[in-house]
ChimeraX commands (.cxc) that place a marker at each C-alpha (Angstrom):
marker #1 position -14.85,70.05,-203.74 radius 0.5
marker #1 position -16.51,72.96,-202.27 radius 0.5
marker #1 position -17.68,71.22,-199.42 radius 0.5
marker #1 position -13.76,69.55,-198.76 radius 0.5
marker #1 position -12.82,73.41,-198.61 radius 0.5
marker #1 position -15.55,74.97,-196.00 radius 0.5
marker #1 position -14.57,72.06,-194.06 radius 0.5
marker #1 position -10.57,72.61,-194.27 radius 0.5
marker #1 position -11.79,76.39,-193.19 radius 0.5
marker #1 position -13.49,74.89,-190.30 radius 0.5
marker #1 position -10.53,73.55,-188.96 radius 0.5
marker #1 position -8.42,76.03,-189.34 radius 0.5
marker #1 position -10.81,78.32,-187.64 radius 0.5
marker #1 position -11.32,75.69,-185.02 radius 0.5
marker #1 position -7.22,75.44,-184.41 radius 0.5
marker #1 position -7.18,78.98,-184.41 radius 0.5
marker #1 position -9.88,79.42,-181.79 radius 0.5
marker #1 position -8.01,76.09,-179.94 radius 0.5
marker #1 position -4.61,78.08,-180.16 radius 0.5
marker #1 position -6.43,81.69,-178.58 radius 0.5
marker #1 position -7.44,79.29,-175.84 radius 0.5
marker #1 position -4.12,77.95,-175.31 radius 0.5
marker #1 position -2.60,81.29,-175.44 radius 0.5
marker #1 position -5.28,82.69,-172.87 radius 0.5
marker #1 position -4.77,79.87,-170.60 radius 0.5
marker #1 position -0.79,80.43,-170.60 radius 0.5
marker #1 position -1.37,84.53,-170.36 radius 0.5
marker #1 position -3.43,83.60,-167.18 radius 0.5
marker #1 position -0.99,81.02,-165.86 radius 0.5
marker #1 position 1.70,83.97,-166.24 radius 0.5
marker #1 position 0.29,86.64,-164.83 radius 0.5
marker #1 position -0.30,84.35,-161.69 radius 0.5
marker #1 position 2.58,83.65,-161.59 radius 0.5
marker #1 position 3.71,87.25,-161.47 radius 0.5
marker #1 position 1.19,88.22,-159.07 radius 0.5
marker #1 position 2.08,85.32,-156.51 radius 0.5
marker #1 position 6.34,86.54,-157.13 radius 0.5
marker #1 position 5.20,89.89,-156.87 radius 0.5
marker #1 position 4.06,88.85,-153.01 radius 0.5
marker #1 position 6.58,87.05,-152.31 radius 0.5
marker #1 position 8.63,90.33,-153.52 radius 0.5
marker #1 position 7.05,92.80,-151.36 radius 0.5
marker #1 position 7.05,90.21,-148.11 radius 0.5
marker #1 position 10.63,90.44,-148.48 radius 0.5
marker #1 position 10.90,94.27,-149.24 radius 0.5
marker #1 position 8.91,94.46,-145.66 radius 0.5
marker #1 position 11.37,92.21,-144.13 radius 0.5
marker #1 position 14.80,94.15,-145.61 radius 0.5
marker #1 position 13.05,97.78,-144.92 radius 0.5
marker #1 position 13.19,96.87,-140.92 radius 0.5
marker #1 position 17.10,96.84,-141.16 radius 0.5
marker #1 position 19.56,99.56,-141.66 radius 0.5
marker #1 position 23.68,99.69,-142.48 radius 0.5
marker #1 position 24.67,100.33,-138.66 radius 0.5
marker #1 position 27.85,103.20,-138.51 radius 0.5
marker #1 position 30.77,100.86,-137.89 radius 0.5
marker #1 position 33.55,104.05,-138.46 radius 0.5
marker #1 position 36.29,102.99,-135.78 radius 0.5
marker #1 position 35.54,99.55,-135.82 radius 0.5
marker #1 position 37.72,96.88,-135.14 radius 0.5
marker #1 position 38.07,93.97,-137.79 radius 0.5
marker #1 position 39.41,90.50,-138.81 radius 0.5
marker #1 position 39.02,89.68,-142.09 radius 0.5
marker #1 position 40.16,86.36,-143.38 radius 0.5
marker #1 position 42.83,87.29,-145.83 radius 0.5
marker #1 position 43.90,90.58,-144.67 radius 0.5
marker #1 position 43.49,89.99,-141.00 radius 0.5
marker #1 position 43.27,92.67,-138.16 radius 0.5
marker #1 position 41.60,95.99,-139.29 radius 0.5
marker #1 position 39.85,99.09,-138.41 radius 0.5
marker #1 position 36.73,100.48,-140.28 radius 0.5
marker #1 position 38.59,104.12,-141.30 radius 0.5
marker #1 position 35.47,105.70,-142.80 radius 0.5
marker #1 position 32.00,104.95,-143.85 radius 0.5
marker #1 position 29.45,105.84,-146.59 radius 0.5
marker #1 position 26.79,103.93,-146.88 radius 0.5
marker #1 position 27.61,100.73,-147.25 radius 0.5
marker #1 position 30.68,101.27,-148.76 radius 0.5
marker #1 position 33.69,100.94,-145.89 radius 0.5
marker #1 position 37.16,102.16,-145.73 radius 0.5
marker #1 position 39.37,99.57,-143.51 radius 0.5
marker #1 position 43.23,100.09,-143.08 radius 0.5
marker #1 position 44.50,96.64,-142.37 radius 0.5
marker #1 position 47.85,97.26,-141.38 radius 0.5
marker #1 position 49.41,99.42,-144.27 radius 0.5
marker #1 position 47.08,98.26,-146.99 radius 0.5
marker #1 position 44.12,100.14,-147.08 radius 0.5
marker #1 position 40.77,98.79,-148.94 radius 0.5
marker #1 position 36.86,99.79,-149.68 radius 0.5
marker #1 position 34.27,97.34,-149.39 radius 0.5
marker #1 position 30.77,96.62,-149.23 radius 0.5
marker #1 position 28.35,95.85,-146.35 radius 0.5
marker #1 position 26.84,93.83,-145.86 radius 0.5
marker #1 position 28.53,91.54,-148.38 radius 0.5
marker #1 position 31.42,91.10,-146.88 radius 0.5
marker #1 position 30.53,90.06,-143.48 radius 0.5
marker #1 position 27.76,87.88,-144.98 radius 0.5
marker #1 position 30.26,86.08,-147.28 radius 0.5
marker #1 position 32.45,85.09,-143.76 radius 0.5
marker #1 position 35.42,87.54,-145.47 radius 0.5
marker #1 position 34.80,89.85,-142.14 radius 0.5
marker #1 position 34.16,89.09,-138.58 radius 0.5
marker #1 position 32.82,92.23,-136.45 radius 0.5
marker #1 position 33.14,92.14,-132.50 radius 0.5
marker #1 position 29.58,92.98,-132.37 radius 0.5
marker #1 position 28.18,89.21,-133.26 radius 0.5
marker #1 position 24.59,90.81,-133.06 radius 0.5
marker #1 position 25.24,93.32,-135.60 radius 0.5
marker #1 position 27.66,90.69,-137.71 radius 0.5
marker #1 position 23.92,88.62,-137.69 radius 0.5
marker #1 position 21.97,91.64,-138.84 radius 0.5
marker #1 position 23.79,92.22,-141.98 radius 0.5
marker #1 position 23.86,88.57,-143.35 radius 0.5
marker #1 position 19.97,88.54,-142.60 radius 0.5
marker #1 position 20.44,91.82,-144.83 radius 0.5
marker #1 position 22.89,90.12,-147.19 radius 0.5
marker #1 position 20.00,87.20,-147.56 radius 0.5
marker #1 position 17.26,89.62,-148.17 radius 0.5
marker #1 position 19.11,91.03,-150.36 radius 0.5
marker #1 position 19.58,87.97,-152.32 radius 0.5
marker #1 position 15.91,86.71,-152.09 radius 0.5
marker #1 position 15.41,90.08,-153.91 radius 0.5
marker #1 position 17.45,89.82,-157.06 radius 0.5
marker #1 position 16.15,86.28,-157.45 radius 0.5
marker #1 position 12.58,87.20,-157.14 radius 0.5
marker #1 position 13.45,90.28,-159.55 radius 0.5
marker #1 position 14.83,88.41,-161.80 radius 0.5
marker #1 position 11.98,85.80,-161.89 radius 0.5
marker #1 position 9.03,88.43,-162.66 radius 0.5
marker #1 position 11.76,90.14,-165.19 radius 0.5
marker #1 position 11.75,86.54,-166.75 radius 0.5
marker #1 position 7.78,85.69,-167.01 radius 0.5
marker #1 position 7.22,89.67,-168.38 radius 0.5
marker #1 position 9.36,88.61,-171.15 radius 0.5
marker #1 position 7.12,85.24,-171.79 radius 0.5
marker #1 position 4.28,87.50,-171.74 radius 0.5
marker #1 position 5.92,89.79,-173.99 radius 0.5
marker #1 position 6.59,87.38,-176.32 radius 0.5
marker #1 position 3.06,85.34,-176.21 radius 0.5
marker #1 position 1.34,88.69,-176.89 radius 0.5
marker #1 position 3.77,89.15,-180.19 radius 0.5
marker #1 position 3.25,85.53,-181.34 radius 0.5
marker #1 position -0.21,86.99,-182.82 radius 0.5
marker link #1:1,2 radius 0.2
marker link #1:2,3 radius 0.2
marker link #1:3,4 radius 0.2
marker link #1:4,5 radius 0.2
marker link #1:5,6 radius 0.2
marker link #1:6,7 radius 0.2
marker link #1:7,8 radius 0.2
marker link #1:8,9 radius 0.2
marker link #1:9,10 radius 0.2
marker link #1:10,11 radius 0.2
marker link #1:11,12 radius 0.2
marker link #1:12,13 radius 0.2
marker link #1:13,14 radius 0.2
marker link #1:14,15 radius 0.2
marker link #1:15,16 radius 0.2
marker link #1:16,17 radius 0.2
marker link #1:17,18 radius 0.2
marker link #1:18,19 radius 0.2
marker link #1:19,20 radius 0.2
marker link #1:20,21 radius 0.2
marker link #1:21,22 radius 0.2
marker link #1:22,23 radius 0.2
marker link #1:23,24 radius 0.2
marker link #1:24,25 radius 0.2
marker link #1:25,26 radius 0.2
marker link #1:26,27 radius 0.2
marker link #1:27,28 radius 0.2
marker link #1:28,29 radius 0.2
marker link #1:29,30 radius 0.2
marker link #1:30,31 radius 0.2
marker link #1:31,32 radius 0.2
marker link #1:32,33 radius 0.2
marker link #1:33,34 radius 0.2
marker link #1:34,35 radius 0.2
marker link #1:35,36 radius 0.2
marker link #1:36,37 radius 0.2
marker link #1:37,38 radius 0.2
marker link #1:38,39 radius 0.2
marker link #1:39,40 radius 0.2
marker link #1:40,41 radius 0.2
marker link #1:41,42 radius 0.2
marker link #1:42,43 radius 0.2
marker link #1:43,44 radius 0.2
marker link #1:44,45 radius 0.2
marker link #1:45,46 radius 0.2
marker link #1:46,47 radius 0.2
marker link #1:47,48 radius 0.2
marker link #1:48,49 radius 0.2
marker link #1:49,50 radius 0.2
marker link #1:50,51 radius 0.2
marker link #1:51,52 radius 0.2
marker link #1:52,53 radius 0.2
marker link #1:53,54 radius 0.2
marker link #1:54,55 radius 0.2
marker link #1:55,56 radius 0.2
marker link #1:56,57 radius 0.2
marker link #1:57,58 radius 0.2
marker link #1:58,59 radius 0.2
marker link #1:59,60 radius 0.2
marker link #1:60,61 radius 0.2
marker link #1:61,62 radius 0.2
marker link #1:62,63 radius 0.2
marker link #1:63,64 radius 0.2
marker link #1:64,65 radius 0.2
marker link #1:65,66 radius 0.2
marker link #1:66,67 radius 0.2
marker link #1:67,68 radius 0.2
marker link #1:68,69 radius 0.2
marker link #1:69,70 radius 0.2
marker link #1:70,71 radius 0.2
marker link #1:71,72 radius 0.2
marker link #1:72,73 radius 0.2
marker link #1:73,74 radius 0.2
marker link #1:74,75 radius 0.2
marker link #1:75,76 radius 0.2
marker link #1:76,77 radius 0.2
marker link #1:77,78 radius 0.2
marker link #1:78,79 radius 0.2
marker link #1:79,80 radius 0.2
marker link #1:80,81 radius 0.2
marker link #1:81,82 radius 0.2
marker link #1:82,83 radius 0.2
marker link #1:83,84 radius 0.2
marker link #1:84,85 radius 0.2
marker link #1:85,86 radius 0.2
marker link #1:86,87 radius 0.2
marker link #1:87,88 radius 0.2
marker link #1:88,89 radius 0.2
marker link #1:89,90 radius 0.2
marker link #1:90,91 radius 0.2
marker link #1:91,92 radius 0.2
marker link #1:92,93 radius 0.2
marker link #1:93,94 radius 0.2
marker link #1:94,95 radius 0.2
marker link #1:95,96 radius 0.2
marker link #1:96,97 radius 0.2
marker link #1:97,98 radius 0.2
marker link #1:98,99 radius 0.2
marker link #1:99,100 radius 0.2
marker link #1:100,101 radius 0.2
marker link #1:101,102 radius 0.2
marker link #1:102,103 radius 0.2
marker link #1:103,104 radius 0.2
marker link #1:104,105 radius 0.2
marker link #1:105,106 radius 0.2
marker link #1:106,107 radius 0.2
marker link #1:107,108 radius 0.2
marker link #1:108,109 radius 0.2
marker link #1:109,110 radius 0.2
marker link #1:110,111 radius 0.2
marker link #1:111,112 radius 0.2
marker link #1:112,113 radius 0.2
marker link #1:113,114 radius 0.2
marker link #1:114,115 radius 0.2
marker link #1:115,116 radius 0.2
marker link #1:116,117 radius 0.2
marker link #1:117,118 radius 0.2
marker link #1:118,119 radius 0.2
marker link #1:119,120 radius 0.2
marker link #1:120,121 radius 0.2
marker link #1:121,122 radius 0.2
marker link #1:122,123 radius 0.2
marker link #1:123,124 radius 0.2
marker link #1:124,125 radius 0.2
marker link #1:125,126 radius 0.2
marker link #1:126,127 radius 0.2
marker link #1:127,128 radius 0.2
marker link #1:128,129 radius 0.2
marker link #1:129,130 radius 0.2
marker link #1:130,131 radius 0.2
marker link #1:131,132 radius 0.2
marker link #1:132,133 radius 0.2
marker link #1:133,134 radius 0.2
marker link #1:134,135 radius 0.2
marker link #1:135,136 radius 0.2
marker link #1:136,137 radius 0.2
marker link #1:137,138 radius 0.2
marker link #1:138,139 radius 0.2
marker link #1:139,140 radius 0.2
marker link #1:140,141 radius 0.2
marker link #1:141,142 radius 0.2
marker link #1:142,143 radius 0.2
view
């Protein structure tokens, strides 16, 4: 009988040890994961940092719904258009990016959905690292 039992506390140690290994391996697989997102992350960061929200105040406009407009005011990226007497605030470079605006400036119209995009390719990468922290968060409290 004693024998049956140190050999029942061999396996378990033996599963245990197998499931440290397991968890090590995933850890590892995780963090490069991370690392490789967290590349990819700043590549794009370099990429959106070359590009600034160009000063469109008096602007003309056509946007798809509301049609001819002038850019009234500025902040940011937040715009102020009066499209005939309806006046409304929205964002750059959403907007233009989404094909809801059309600029005159095509150039400029191309700069802000590459910004839009960037933008994007951002969240998602964001939200991907966000995702695997929480898989390592939860493989270190599975001890």
């Amino acid at each position: 009988m004693a024998a049956v039992a140190a050999a029942e506390g061999r396996k378990k140690t033996s599963s245990q040890k197998q499931k440290e290994e397991e968890k090590r391996a995933r850890t590892a697989q995780l963090n490069a994961q991370k690392d490789s997102l967290g590349s990819r992350l700043a590549a794009v960061d370099a990429l959106r940092s070359g590009f600034t929200i160009p000063v469109l105040e008096g602007e003309a406009v056509e946007h798809t719904q509301y049609g001819p407009g002038k850019i009234l005011q500025q902040q940011g990226a937040v715009i102020t258009v009066q499209y005939g007497d309806l006046l409304k605030k929205q964002k750059l470079p959403f907007v233009v990016a989404g094909g809801l605006m059309h600029l005159q400036d095509e150039e400029t119209e191309k700069s802000l959905t590459q910004m839009e995009d960037l933008d994007r390719q951002k969240d998602a990468l964001e939200k991907e690292i966000h995702y695997i922290e929480s898989l390592l968060g939860d493989l270190e409290k599975a001890d």
